[in-house]
MMTF fields as JSON, N, C-alpha, C and O atoms, coordinates in Angstrom:
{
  "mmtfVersion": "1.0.0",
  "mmtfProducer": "UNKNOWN",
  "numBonds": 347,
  "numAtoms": 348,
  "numGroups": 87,
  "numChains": 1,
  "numModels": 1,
  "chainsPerModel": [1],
  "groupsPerChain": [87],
  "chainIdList": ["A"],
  "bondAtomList": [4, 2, 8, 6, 12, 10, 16, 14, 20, 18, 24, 22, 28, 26, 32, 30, 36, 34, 40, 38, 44, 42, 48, 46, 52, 50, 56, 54, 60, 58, 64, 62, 68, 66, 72, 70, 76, 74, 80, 78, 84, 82, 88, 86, 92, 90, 96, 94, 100, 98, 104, 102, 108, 106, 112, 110, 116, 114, 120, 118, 124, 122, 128, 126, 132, 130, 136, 134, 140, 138, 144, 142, 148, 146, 152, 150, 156, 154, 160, 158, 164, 162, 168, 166, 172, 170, 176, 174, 180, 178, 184, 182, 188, 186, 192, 190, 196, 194, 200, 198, 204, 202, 208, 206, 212, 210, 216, 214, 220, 218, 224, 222, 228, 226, 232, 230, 236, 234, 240, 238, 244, 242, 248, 246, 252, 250, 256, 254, 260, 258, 264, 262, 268, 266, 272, 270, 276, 274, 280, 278, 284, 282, 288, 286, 292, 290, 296, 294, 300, 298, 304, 302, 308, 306, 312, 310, 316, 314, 320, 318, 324, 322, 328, 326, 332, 330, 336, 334, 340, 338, 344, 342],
  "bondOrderList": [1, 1, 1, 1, 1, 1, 1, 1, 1, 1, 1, 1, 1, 1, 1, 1, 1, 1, 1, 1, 1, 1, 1, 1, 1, 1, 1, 1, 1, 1, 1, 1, 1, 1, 1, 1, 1, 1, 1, 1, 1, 1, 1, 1, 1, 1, 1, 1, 1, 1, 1, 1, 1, 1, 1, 1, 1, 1, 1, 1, 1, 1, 1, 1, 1, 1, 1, 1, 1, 1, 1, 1, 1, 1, 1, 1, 1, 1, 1, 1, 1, 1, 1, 1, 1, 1],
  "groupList": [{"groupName": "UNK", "atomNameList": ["N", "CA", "C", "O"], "elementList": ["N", "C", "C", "O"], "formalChargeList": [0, 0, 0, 0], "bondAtomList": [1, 0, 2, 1, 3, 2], "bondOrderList": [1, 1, 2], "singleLetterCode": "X", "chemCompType": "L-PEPTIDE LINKING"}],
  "groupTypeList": [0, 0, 0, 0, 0, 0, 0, 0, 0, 0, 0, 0, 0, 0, 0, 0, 0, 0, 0, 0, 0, 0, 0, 0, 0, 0, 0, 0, 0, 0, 0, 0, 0, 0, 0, 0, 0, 0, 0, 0, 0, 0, 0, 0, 0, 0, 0, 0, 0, 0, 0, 0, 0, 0, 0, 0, 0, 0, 0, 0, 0, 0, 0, 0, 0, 0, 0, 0, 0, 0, 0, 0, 0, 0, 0, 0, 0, 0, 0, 0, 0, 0, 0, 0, 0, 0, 0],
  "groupIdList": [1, 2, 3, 4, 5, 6, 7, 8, 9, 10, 11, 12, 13, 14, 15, 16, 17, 18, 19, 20, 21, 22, 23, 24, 25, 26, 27, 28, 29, 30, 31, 32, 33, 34, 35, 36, 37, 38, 39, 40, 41, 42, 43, 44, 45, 46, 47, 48, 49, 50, 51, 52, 53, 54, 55, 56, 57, 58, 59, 60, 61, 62, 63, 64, 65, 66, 67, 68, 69, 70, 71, 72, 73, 74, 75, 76, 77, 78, 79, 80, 81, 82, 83, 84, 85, 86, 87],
  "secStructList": [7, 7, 2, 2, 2, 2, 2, 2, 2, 2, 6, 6, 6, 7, 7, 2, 2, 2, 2, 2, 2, 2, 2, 2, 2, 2, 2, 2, 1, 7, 7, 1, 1, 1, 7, 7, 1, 2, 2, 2, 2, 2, 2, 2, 2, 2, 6, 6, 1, 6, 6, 2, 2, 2, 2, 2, 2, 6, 7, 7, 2, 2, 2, 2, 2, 2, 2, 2, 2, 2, 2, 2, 2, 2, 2, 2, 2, 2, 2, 2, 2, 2, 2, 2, 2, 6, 7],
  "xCoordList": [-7.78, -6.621, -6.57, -7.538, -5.29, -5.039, -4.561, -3.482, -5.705, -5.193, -3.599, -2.763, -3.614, -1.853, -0.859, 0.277, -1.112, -0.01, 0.27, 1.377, -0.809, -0.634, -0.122, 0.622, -0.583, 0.294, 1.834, 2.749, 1.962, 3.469, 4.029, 4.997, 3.649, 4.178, 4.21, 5.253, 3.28, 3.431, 4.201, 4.798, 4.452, 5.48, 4.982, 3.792, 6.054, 5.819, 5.895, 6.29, 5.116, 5.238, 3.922, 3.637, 3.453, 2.04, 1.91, 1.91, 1.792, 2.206, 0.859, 0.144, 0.609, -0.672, -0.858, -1.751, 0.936, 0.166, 0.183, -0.283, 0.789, 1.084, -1.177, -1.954, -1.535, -2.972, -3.636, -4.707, -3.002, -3.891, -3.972, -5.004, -2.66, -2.799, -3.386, -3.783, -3.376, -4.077, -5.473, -5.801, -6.575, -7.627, -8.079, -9.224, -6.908, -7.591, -7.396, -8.546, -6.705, -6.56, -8.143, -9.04, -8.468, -9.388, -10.98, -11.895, -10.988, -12.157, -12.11, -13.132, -10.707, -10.694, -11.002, -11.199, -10.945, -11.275, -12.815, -13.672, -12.853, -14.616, -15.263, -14.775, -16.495, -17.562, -18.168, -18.379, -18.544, -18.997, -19.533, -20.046, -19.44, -19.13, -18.61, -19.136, -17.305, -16.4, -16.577, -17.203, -16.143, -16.035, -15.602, -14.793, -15.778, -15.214, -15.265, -15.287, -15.286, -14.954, -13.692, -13.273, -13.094, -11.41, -11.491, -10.85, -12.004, -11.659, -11.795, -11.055, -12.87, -13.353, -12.235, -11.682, -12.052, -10.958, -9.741, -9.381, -9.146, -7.977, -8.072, -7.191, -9.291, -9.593, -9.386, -8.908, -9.94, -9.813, -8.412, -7.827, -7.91, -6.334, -5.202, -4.125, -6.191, -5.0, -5.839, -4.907, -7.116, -6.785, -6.374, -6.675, -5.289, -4.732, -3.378, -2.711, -3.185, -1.494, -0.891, -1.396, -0.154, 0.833, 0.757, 0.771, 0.683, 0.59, -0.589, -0.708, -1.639, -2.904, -3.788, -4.569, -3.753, -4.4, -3.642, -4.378, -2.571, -2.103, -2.409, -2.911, -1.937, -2.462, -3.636, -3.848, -4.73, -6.18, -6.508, -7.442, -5.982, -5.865, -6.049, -6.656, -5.276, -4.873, -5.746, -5.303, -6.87, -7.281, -7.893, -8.069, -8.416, -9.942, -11.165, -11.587, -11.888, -13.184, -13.586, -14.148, -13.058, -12.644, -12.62, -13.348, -11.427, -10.851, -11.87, -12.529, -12.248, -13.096, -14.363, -14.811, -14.593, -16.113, -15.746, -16.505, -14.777, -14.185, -14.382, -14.682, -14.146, -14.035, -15.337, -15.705, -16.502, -17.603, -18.078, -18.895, -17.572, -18.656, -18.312, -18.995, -17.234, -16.946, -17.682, -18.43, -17.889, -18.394, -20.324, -21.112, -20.426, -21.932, -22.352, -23.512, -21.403, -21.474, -21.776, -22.749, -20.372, -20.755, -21.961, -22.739, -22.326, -23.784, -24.834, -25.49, -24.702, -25.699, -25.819, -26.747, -24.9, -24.453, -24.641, -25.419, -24.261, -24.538, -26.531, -27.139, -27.047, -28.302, -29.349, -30.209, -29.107, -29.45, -29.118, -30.041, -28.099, -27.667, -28.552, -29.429, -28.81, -29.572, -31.3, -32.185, -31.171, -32.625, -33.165, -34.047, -32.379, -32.296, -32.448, -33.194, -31.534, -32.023, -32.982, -33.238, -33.553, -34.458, -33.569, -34.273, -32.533, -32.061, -32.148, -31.753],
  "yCoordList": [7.691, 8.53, 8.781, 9.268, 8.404, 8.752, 10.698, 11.284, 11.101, 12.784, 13.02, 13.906, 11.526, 12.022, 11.81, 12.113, 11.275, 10.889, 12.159, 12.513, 12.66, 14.007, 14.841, 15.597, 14.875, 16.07, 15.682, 16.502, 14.324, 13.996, 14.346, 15.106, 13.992, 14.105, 16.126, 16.585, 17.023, 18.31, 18.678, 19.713, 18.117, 19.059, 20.602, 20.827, 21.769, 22.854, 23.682, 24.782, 22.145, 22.718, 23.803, 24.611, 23.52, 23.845, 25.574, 26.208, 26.08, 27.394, 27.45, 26.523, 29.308, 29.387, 28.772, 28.053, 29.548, 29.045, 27.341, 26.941, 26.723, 25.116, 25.155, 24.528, 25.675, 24.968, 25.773, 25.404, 26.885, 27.641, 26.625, 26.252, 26.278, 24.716, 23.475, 22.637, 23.497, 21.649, 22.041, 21.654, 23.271, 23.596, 23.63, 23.278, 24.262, 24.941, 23.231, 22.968, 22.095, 20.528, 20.537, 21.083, 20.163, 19.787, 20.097, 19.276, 21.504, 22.172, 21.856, 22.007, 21.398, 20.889, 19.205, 18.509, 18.944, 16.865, 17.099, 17.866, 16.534, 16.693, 15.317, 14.189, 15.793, 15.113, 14.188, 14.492, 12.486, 11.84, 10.334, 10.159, 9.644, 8.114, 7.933, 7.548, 8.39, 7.574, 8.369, 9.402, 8.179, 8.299, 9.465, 9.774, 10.396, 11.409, 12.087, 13.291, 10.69, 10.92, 11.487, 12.272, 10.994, 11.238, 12.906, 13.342, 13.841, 15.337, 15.487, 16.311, 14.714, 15.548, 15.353, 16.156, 13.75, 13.27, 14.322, 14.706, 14.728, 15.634, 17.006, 17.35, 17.838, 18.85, 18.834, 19.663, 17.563, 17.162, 17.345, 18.372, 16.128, 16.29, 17.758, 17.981, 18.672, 19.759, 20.313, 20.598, 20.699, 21.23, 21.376, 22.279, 19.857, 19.435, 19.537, 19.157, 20.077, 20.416, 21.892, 22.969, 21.843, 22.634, 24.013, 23.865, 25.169, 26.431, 26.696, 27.534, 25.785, 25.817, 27.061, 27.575, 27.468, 28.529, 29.688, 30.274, 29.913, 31.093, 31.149, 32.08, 29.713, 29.53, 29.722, 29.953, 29.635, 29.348, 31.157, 31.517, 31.871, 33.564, 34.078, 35.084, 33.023, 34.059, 33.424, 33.566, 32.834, 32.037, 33.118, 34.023, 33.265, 33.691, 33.411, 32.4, 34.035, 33.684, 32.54, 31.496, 33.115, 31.643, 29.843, 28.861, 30.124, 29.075, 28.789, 27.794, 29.408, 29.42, 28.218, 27.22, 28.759, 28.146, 26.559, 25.593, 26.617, 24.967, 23.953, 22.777, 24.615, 24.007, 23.93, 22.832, 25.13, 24.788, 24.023, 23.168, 24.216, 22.471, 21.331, 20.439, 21.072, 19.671, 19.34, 18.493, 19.904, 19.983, 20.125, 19.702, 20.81, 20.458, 19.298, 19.162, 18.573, 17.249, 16.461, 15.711, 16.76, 15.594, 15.708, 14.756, 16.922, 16.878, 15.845, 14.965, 16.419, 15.91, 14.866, 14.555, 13.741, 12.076, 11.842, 10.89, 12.298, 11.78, 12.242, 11.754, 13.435, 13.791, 12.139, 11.567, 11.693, 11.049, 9.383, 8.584, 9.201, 7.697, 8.231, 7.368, 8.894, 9.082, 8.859, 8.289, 9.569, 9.398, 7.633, 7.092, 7.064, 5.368, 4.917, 4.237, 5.568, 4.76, 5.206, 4.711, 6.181, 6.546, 7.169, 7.099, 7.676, 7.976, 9.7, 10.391],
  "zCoordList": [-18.167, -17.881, -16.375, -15.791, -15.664, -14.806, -14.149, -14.229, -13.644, -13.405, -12.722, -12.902, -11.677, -11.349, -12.089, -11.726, -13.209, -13.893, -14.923, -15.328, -15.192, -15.707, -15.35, -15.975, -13.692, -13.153, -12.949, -12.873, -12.874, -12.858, -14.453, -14.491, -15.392, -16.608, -16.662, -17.129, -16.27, -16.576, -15.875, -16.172, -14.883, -13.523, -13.746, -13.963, -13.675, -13.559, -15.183, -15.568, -16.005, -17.959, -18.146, -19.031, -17.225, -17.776, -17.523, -16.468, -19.084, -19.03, -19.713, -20.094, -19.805, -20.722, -22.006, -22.456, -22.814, -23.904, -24.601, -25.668, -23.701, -23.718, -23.149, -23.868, -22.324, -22.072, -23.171, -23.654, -23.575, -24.815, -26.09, -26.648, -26.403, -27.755, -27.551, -28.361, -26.076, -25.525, -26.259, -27.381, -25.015, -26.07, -26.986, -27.269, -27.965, -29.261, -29.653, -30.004, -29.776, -30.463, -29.492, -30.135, -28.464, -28.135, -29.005, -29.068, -29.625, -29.665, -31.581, -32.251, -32.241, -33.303, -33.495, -34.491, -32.165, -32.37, -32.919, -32.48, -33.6, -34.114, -33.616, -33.542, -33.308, -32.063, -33.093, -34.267, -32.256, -32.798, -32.389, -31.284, -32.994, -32.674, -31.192, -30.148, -31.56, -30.526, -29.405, -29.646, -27.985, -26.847, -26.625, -27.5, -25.747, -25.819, -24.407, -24.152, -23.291, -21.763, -21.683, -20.832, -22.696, -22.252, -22.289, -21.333, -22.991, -22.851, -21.775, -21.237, -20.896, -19.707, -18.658, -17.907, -18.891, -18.236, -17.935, -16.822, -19.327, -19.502, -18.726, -17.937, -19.018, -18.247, -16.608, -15.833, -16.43, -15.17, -14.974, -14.627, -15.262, -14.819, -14.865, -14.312, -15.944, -16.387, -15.184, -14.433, -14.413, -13.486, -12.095, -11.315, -11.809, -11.413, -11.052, -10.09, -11.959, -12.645, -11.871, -12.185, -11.193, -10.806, -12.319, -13.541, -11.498, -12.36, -13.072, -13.966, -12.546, -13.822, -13.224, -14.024, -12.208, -11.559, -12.621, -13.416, -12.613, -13.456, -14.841, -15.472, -15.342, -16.825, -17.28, -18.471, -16.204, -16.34, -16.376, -17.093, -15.855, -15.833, -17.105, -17.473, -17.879, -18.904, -20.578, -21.718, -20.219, -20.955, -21.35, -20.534, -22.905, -23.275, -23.47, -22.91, -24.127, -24.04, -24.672, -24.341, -25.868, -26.975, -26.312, -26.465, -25.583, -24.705, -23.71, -24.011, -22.496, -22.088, -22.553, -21.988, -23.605, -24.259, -24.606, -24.686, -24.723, -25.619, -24.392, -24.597, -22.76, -21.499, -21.223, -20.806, -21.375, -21.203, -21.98, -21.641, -23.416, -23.894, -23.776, -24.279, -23.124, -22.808, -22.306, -22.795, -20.882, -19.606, -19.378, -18.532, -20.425, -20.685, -21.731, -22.122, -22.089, -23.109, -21.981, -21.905, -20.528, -20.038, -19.233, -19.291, -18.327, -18.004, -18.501, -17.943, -20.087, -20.601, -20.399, -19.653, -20.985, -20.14, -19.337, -19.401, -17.577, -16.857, -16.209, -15.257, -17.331, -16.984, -17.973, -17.303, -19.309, -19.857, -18.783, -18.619, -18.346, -17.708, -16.586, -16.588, -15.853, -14.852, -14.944, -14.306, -15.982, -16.639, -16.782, -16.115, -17.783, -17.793, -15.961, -15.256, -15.845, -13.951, -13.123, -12.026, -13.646, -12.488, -11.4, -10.393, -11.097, -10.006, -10.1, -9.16]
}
């Protein structure tokens, strides 16, 4: 996923509760098998997005937590690929 193309596709959409529903779908995809760079990807790009500073205000705790476990999934990944390399 490209992050500018996101911010081109949100223009000035990106309201709370439009990033409050992106979340709550995110924190319902159930973890597994498949790949799951792309959340981080998305996060990325939504905080990218024109108005996300305001939207991001009004998040809860709830919400909140769904962003931190992405984000410590991917840690973990790039702590494990690091590990394999020795770096």
């Amino acid at each position: 996923m490209d992050p500018s193309k996101l911010v081109e596709f949100m223009g000035d959409s990106l309201t709370p509760d439009l990033l409050s529903l992106i979340l709550a779908e995110l924190d319902s995809e159930e973890e597994g098998h498949e790949e799951e760079g792309w959340k981080f990807e998305l996060l990325e790009g939504l905080g990218e997005c024109r108005r996300f500073g305001t939207a991001r205000m009004m998040l809860g705790e709830e919400e909140v937590g769904v962003v931190r476990r992405v984000m410590e999934g991917m840690e973990r990944r790039v702590k494990g690929a690091r590990g394999k390399w020795e770096v």
